[in-house]
N, C-alpha and C positions, 0 to 999 in steps of 0.2 A: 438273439441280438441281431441286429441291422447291420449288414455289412455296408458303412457309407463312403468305402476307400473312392468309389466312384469320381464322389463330392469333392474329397478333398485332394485326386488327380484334378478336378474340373477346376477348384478355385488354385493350386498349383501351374497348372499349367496357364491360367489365365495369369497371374503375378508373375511368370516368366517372363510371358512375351510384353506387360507393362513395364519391366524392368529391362528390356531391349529395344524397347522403341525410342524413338529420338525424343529431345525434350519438343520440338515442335508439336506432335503428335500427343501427346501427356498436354499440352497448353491447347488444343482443339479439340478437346475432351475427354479425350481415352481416362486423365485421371479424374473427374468428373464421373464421367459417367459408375469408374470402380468402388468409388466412396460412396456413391447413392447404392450400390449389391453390398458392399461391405454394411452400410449402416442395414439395409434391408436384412441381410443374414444374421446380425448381431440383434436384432430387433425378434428377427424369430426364436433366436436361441434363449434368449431371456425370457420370451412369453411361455415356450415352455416349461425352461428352468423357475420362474416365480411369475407362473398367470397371475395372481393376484395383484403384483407389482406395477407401478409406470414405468415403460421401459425409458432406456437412458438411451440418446443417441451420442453415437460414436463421433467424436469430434473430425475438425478437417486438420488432418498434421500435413496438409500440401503434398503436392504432388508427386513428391518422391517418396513419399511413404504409402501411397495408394497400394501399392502392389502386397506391400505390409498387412496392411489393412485387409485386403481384401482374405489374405491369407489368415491371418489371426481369426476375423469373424467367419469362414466358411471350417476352420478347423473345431471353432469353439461350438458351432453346429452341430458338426458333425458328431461330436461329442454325447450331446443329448438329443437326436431323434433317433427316432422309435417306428416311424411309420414311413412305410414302404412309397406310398402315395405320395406322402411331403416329399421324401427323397426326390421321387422323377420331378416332382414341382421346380423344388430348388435347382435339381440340375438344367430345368430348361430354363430356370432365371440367369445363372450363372453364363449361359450361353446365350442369351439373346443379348445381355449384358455385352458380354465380350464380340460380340458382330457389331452394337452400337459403337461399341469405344474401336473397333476397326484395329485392332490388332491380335 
């Protein structure tokens, strides 16, 4: 089994600091940018959970649920991968993410 605590210290600690930045900062993208990783992460976890499936995108519940978001789909991830390689993937998404949204 895949240890992905990694992952979900990364999307963790990324929904922290979205949830302490000022609402200015959330309105000049930070929550933008968390909803496009979140729909991304939620988008992976489905194609593995039912490859067969059209994955469903994750709605926009605004910007103070970004950090929510982002958390639910890097946990719901975490969940079902398997491989070592996705893992560091994801975590360098999660991070390049979180330098775009600058918090």
């Amino acid at each position: 089994m895949l240890d992905t605590t990694p992952l979900t210290a990364a999307v963790d600690h990324f929904a922290d600091r979205l949830r302490a930045a000022p609402q200015s900062r959330l309105q000049r993208g930070a929550a933008t940018e968390a909803l496009a990783l979140a729909r991304e992460l939620a988008i992976l976890a489905q194609r593995i959970e039912e490859p067969e499936a059209r994955p469903r995108e994750m709605p926009d519940a605004g910007m103070f649920a970004a950090a929510d978001q982002i958390t639910v789909a890097g946990r719901d991830l975490a969940l079902v991968l398997t491989d070592a390689e996705e893992l560091e993937r994801v975590l360098r998404l999660v991070e390049e993410a979180q330098k775009r949204a600058g918090v």
